[in-house]
N, CA, C and O atoms as CSV, one atom per row, in Angstrom:
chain,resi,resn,atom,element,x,y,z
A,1,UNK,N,N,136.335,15.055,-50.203
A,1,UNK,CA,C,136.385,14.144,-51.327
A,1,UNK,C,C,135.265,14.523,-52.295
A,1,UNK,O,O,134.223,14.863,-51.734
A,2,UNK,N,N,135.259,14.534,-53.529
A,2,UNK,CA,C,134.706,15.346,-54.829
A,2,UNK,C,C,133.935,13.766,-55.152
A,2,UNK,O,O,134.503,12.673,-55.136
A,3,UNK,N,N,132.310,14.076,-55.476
A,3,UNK,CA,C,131.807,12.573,-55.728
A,3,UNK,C,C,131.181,12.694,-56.681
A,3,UNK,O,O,130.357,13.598,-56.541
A,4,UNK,N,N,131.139,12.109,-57.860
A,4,UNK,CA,C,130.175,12.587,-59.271
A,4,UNK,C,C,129.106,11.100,-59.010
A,4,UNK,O,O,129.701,10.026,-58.926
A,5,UNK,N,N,127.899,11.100,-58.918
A,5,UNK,CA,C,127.008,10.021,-58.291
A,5,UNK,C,C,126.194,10.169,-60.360
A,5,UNK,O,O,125.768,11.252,-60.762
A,6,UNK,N,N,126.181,8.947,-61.228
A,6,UNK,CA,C,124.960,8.772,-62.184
A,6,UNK,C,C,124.729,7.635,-62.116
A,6,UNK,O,O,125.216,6.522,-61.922
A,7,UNK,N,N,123.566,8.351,-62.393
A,7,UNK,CA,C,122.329,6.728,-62.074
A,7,UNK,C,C,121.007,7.835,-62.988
A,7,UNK,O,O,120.909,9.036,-63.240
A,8,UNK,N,N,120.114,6.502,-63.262
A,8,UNK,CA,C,119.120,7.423,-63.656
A,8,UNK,C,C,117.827,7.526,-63.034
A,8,UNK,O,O,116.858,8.111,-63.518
A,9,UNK,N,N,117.862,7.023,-62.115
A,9,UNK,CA,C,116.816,7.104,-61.096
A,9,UNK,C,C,116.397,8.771,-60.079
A,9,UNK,O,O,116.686,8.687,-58.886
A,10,UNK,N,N,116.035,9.565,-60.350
A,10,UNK,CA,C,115.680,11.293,-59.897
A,10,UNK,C,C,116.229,10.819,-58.320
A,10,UNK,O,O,117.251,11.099,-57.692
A,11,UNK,N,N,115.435,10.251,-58.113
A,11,UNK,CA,C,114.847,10.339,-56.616
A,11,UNK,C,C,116.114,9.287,-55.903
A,11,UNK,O,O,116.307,9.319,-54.688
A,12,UNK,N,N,116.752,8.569,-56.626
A,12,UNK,CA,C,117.995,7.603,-55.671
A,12,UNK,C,C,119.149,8.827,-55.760
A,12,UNK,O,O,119.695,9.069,-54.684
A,13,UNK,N,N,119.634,9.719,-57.051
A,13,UNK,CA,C,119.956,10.662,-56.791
A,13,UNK,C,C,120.224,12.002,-56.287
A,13,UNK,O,O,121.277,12.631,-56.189
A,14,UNK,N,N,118.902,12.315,-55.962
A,14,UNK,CA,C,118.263,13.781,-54.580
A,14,UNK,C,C,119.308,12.661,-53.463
A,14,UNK,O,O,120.419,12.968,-53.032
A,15,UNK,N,N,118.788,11.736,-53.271
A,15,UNK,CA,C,119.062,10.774,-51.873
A,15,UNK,C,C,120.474,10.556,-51.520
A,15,UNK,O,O,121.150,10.912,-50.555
A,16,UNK,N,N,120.720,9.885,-52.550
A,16,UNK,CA,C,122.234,10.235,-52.392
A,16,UNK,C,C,123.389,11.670,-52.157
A,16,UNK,O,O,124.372,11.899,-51.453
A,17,UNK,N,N,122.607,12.388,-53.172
A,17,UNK,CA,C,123.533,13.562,-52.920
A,17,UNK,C,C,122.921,14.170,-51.791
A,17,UNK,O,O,121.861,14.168,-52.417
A,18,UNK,N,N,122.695,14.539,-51.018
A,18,UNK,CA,C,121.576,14.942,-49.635
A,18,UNK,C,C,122.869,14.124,-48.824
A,18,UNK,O,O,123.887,14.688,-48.424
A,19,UNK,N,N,122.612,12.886,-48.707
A,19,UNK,CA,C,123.325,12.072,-48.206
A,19,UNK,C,C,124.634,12.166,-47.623
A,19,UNK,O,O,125.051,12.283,-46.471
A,20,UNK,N,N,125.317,12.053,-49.103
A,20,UNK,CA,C,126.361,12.313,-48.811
A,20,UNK,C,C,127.193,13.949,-48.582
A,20,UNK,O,O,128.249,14.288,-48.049
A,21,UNK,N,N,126.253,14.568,-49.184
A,21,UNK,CA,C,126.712,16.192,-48.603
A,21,UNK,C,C,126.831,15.931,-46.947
A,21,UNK,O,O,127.850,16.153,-46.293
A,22,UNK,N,N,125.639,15.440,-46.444
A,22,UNK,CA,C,125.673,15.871,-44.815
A,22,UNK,C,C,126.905,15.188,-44.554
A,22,UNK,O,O,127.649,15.837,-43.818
A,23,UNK,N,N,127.309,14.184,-44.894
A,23,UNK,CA,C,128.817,13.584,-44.416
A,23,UNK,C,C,129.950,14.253,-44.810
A,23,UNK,O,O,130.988,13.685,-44.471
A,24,UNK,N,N,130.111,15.501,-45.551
A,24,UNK,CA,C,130.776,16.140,-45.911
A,24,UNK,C,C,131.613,15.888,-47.131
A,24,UNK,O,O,132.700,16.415,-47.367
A,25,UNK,N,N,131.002,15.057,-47.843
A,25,UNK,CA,C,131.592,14.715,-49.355
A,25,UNK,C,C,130.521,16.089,-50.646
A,25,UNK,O,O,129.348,16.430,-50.802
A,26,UNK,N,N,131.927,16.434,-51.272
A,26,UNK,CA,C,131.230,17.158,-52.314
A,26,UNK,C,C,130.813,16.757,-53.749
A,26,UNK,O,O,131.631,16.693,-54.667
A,27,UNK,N,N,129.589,16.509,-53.882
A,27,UNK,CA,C,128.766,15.729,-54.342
A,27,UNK,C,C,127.873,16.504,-55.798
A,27,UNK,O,O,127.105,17.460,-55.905
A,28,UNK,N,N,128.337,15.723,-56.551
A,28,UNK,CA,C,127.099,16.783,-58.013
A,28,UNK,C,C,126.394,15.027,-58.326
A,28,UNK,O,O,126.743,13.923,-57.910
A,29,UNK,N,N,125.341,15.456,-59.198
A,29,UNK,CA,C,124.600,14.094,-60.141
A,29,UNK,C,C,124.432,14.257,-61.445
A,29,UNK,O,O,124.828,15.296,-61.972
A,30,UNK,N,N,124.061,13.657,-61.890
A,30,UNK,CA,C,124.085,13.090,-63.437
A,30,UNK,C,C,123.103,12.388,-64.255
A,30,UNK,O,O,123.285,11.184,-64.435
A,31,UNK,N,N,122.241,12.871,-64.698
A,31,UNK,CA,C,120.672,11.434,-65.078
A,31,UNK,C,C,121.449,10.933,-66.136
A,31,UNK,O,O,121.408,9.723,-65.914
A,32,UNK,N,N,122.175,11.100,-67.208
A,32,UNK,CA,C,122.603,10.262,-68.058
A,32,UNK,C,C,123.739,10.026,-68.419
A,32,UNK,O,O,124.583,10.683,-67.810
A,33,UNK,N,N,124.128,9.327,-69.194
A,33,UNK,CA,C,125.788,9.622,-69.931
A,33,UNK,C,C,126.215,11.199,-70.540
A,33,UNK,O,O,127.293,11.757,-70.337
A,34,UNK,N,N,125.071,11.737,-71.329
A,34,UNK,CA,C,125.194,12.862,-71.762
A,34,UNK,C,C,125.999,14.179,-70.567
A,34,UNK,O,O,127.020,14.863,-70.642
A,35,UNK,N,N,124.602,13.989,-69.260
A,35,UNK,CA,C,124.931,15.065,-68.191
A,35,UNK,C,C,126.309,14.838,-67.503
A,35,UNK,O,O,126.951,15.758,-66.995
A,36,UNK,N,N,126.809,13.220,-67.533
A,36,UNK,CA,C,127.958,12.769,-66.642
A,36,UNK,C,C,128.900,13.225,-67.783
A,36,UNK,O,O,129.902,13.677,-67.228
A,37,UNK,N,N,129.073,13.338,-69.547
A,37,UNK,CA,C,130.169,14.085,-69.522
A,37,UNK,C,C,129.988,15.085,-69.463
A,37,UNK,O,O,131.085,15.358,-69.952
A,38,UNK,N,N,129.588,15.972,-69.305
A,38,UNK,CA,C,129.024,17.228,-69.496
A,38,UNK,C,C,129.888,17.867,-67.826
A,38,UNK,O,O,130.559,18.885,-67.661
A,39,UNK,N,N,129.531,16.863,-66.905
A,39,UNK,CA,C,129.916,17.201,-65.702
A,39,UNK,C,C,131.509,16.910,-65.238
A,39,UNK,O,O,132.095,17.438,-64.292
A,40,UNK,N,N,132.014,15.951,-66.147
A,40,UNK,CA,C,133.397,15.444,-66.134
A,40,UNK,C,C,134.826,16.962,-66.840
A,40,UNK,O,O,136.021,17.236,-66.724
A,41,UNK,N,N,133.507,17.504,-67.567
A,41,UNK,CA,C,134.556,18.731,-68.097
A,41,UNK,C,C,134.897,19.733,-67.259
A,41,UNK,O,O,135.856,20.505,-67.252
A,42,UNK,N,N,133.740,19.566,-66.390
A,42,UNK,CA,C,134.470,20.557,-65.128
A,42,UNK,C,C,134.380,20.205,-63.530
A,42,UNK,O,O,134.517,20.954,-62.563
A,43,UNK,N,N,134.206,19.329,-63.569
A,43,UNK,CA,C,134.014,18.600,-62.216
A,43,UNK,C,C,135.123,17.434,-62.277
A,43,UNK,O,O,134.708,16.345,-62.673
A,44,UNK,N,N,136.151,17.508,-62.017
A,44,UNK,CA,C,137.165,16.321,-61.506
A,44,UNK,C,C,136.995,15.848,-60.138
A,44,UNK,O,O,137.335,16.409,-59.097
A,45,UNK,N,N,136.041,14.007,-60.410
A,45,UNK,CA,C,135.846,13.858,-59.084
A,45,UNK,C,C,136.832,13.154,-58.745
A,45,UNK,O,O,137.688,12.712,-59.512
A,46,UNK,N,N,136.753,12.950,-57.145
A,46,UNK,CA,C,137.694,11.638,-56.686
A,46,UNK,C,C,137.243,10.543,-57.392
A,46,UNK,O,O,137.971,9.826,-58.079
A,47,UNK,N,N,135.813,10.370,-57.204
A,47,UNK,CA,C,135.761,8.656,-57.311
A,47,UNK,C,C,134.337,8.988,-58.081
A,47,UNK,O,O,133.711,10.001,-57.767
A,48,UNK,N,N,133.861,8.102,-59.089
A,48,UNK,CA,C,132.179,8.344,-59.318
A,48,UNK,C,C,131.645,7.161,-59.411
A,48,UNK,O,O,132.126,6.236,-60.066
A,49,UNK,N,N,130.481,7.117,-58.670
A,49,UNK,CA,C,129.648,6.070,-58.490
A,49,UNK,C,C,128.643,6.011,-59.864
A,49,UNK,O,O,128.144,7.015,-60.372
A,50,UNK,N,N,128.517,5.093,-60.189
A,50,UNK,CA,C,128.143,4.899,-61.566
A,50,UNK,C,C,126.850,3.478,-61.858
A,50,UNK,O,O,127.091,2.289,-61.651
A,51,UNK,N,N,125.855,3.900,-62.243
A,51,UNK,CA,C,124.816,2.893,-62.301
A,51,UNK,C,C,124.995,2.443,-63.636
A,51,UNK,O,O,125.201,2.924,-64.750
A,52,UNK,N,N,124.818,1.202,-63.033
A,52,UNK,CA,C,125.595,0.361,-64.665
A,52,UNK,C,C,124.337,0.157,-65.730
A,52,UNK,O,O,124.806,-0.377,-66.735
A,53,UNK,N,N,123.573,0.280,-65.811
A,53,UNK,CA,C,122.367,1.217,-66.803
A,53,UNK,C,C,122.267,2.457,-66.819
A,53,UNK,O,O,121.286,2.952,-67.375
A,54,UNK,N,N,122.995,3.069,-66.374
A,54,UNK,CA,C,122.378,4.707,-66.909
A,54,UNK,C,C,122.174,4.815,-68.375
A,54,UNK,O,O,122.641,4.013,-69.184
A,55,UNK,N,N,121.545,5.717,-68.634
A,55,UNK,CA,C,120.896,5.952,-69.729
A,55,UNK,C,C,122.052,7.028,-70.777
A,55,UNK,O,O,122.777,7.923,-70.344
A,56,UNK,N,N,121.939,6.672,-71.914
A,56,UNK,CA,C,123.276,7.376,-72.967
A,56,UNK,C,C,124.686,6.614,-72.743
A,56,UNK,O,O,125.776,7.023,-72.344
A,57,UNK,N,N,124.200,5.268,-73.186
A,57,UNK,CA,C,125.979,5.076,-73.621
A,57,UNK,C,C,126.012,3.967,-72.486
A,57,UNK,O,O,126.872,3.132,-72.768
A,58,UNK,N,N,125.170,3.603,-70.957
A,58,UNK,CA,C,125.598,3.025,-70.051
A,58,UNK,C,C,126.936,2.894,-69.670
A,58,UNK,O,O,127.801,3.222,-70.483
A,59,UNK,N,N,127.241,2.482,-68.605
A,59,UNK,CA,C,128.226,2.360,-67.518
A,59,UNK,C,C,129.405,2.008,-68.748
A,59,UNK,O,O,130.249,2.902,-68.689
A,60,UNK,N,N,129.690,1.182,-69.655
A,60,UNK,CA,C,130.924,0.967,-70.560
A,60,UNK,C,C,130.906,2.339,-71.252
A,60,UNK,O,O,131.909,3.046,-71.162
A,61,UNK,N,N,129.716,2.807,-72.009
A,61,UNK,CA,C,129.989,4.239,-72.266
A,61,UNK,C,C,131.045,5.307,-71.810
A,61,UNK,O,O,131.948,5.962,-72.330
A,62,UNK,N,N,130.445,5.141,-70.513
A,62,UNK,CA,C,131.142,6.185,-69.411
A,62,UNK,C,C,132.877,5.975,-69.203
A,62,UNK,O,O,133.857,6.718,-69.146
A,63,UNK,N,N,132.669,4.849,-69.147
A,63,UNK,CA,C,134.101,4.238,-68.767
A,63,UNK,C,C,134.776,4.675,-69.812
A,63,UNK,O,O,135.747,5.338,-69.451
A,64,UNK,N,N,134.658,4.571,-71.100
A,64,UNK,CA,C,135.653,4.479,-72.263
A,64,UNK,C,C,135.384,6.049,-72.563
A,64,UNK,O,O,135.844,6.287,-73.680
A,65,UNK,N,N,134.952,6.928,-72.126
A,65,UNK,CA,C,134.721,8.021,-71.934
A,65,UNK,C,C,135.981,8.856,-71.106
A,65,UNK,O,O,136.878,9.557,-71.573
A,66,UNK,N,N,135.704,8.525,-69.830
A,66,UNK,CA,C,136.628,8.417,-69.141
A,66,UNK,C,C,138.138,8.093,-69.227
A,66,UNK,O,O,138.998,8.866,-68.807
A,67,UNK,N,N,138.410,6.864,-69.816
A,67,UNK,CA,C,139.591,5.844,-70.337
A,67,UNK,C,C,140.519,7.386,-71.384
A,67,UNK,O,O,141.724,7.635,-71.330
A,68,UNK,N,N,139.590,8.055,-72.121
A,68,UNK,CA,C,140.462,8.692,-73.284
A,68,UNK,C,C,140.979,10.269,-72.744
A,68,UNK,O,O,141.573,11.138,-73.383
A,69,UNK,N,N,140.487,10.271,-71.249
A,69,UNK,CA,C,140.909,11.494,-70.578
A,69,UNK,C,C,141.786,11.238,-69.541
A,69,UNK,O,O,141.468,10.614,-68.529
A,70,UNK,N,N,143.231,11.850,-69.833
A,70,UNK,CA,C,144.220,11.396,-68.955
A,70,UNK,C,C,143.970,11.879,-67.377
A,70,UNK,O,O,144.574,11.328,-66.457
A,71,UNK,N,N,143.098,12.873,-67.174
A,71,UNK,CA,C,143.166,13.482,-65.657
A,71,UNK,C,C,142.090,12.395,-65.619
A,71,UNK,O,O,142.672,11.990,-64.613
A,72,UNK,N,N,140.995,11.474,-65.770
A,72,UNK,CA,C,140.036,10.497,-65.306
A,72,UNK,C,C,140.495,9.297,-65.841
A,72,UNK,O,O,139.551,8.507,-65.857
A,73,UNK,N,N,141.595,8.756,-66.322
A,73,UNK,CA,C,141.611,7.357,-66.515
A,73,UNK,C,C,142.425,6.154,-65.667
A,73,UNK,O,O,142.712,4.986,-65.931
A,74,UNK,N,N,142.757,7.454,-63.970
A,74,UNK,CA,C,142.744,6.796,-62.952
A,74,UNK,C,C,141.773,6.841,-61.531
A,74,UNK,O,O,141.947,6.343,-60.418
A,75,UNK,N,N,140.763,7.605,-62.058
A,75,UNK,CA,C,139.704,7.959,-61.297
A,75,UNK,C,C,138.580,6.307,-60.750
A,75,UNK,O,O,137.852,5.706,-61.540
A,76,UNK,N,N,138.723,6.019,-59.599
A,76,UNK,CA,C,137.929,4.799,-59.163
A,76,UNK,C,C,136.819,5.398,-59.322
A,76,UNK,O,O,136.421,6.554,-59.181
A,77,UNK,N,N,136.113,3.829,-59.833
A,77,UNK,CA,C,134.647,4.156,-59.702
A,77,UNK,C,C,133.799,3.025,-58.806
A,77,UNK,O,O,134.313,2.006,-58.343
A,78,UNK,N,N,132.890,3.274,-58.708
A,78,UNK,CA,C,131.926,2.253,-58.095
A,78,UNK,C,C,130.622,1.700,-58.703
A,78,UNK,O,O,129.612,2.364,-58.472
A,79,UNK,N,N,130.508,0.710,-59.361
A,79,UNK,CA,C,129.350,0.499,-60.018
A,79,UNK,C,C,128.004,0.252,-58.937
A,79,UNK,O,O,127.708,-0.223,-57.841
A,80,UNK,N,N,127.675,0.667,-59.644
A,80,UNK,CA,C,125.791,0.048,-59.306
A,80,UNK,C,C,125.246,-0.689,-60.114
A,80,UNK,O,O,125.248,-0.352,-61.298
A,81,UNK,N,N,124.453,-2.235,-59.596
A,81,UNK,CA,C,124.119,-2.950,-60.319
A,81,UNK,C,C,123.342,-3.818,-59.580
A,81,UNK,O,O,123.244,-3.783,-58.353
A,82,UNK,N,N,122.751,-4.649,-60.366
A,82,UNK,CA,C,121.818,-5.999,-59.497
A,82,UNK,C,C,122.957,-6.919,-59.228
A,82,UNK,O,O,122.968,-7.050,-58.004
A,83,UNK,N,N,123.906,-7.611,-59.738
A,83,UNK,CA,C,124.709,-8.624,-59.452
A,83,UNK,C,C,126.384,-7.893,-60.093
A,83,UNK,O,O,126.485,-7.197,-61.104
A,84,UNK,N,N,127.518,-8.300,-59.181
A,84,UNK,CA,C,128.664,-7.938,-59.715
A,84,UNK,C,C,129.086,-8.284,-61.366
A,84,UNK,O,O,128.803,-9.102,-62.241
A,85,UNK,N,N,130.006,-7.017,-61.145
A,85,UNK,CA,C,130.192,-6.688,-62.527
A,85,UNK,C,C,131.084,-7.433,-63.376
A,85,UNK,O,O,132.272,-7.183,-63.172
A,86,UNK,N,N,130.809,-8.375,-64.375
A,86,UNK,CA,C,131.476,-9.551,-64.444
A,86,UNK,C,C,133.028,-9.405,-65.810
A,86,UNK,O,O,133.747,-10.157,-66.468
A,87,UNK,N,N,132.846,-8.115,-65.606
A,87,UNK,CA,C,134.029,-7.830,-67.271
A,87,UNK,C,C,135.223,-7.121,-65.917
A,87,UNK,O,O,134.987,-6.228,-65.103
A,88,UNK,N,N,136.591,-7.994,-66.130
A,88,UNK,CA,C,137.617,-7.898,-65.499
A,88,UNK,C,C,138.507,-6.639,-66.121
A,88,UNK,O,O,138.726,-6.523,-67.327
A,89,UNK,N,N,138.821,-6.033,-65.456
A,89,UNK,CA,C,139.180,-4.685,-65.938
A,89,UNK,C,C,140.908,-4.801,-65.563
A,89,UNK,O,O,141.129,-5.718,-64.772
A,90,UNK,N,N,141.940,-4.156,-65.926
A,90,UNK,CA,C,142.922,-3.850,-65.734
A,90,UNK,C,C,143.491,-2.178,-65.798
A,90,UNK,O,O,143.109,-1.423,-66.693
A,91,UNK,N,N,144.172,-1.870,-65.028
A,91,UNK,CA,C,144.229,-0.729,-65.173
A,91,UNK,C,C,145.261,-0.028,-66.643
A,91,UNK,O,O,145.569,1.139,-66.883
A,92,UNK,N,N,145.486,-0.951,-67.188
A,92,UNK,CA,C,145.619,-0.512,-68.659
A,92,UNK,C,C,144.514,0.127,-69.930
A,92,UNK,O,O,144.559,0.757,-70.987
A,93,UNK,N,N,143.316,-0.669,-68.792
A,93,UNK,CA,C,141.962,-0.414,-69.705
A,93,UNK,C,C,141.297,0.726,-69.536
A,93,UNK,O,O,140.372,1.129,-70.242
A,94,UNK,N,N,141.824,1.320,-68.475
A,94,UNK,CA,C,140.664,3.082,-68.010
A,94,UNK,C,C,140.685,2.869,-66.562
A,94,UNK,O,O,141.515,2.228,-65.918
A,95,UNK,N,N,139.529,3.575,-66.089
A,95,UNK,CA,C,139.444,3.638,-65.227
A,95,UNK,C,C,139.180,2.237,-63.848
A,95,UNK,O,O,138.735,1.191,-64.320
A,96,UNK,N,N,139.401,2.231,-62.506
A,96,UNK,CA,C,139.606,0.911,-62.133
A,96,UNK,C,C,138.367,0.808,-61.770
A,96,UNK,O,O,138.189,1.481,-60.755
A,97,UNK,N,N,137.325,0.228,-62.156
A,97,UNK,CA,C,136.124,-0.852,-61.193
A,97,UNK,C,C,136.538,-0.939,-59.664
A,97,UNK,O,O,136.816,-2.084,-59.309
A,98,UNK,N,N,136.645,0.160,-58.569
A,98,UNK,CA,C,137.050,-0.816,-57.252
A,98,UNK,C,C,136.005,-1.314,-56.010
A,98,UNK,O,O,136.050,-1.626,-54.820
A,99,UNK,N,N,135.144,-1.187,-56.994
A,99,UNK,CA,C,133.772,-2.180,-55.556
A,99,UNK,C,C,132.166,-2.292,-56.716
A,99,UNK,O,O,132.045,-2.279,-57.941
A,100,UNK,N,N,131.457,-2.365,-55.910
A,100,UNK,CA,C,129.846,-2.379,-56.457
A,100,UNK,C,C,128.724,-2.263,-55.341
A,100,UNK,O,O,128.784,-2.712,-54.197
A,101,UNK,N,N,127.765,-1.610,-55.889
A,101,UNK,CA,C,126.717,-1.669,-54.899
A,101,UNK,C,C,125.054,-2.495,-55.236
A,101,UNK,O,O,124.346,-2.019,-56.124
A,102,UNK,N,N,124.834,-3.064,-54.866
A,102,UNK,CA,C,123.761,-3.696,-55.140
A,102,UNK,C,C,122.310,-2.656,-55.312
A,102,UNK,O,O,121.821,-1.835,-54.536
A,103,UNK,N,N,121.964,-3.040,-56.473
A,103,UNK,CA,C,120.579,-2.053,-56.053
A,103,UNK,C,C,119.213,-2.941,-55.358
A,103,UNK,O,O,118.864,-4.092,-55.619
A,104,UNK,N,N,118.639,-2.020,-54.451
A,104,UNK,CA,C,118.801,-0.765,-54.272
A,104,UNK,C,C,119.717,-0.524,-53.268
A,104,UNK,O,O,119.735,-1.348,-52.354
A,105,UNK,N,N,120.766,0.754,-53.199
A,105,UNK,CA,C,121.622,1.125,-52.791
A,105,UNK,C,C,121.131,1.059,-51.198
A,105,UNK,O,O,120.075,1.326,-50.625
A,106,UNK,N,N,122.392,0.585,-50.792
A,106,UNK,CA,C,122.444,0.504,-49.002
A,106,UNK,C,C,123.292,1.996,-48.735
A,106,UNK,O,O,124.400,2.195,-49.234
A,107,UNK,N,N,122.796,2.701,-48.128
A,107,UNK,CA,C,123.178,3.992,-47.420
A,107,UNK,C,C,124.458,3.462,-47.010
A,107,UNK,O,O,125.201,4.299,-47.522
A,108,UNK,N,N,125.100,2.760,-46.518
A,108,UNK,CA,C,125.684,1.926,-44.954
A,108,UNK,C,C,126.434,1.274,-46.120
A,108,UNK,O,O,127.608,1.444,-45.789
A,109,UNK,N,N,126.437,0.858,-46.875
A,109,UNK,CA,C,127.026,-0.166,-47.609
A,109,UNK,C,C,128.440,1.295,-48.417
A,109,UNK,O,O,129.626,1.536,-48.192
A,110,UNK,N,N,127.431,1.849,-49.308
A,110,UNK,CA,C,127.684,3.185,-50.237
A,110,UNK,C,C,129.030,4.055,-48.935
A,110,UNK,O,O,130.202,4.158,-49.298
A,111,UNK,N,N,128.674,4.467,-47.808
A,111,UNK,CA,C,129.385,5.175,-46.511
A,111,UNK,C,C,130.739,4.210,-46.238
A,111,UNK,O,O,131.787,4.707,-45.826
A,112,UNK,N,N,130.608,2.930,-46.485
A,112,UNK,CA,C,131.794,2.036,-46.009
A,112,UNK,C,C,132.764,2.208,-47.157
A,112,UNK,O,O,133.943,2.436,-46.885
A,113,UNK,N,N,132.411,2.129,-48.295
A,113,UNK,CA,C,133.060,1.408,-49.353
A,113,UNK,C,C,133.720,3.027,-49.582
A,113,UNK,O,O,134.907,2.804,-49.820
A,114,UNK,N,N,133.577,4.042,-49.608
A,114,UNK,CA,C,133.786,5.433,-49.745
A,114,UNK,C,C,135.127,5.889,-48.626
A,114,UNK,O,O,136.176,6.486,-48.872
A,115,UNK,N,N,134.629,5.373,-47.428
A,115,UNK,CA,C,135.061,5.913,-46.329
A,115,UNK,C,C,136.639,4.813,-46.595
A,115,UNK,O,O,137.727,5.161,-46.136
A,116,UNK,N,N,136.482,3.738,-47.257
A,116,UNK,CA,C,137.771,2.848,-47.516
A,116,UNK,C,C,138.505,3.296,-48.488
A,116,UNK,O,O,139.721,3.211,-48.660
A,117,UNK,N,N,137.364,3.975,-49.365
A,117,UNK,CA,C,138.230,4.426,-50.925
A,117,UNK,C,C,139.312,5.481,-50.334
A,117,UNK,O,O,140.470,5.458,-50.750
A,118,UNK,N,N,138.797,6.602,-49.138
A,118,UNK,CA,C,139.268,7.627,-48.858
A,118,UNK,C,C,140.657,7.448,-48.531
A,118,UNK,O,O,141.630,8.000,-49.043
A,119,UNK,N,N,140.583,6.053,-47.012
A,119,UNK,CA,C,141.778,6.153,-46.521
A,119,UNK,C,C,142.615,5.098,-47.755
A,119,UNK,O,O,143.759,5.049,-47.303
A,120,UNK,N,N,142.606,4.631,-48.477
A,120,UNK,CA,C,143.670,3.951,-49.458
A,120,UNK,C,C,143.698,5.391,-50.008
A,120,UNK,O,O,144.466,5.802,-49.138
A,121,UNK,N,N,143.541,6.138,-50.525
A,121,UNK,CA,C,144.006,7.703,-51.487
A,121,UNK,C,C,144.590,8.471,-50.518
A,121,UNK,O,O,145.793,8.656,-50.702
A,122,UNK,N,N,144.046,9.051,-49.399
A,122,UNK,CA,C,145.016,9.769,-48.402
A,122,UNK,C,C,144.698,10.851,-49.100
A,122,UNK,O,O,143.553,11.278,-49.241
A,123,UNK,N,N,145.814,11.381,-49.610
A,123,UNK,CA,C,146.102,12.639,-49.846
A,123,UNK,C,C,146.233,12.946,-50.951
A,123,UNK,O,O,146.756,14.012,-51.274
A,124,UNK,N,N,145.593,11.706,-52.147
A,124,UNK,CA,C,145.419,12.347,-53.539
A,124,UNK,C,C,144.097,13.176,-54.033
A,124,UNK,O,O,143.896,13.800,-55.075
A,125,UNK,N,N,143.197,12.923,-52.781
A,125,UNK,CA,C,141.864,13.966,-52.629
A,125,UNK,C,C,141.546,14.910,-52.561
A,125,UNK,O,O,141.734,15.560,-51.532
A,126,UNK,N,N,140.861,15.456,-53.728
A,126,UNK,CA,C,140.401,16.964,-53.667
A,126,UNK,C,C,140.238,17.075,-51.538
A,126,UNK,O,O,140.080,16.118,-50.780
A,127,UNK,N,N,140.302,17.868,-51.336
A,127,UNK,CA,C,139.021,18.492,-50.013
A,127,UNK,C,C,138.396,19.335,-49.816
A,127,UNK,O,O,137.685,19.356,-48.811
């Protein structure tokens, strides 16, 4: 499974991608909106975890970013945030919102919600 992880935190990002490599997810990062499209032009992930402050454009940035590219405007994402994400999304609107992670990110939390995304997709996953 292909994981595009932005956030703008250096060091939650080393962590994560470390992380999730050893579990065998293929994993790039992103410090801002700028680097996350930058990385969307050639990196088609499964799913990208997305800190809902990143820096350039934040998390709606990204999304409507996303939304105007037909190979990512069914791509799940996962926000990161202090409290859930309160703007109701439809999948007419871009990409789907399908969970959140509280910061600071739970290792254990991030591994569950992934490992669920996987088996609902099956076999629409890079490997």
């Amino acid at each position: 499974m292909r994981v595009l992880v932005v956030g703008r935190d250096e060091a939650m990002l080393e962590l994560l991608q470390s992380f999730l490599w050893d579990f065998g997810y293929e994993t790039e990062v992103a410090a801002d909106g700028l680097e996350c499209c930058a990385f969307l032009r050639e990196f088609v992930p499964d799913v990208v975890i997305l800190d809902h402050e990143v820096l350039w454009g934040g998390s709606a940035g990204i999304l409507a970013r996303m939304r105007d590219e037909p190979v990512l405007a069914k791509t799940p994402v996962i926000l990161i945030a202090e409290r859930p994400p309160n703007e109701r999304r439809d999948s007419s609107e871009g990409p789907p919102v399908v969970g959140w992670l509280r910061t600071p990110v739970q290792l254990g939390d991030l591994l569950a919600q992934l490992q669920s995304l996987k088996r609902l997709c099956g076999s629409h996953v890079h490997h």
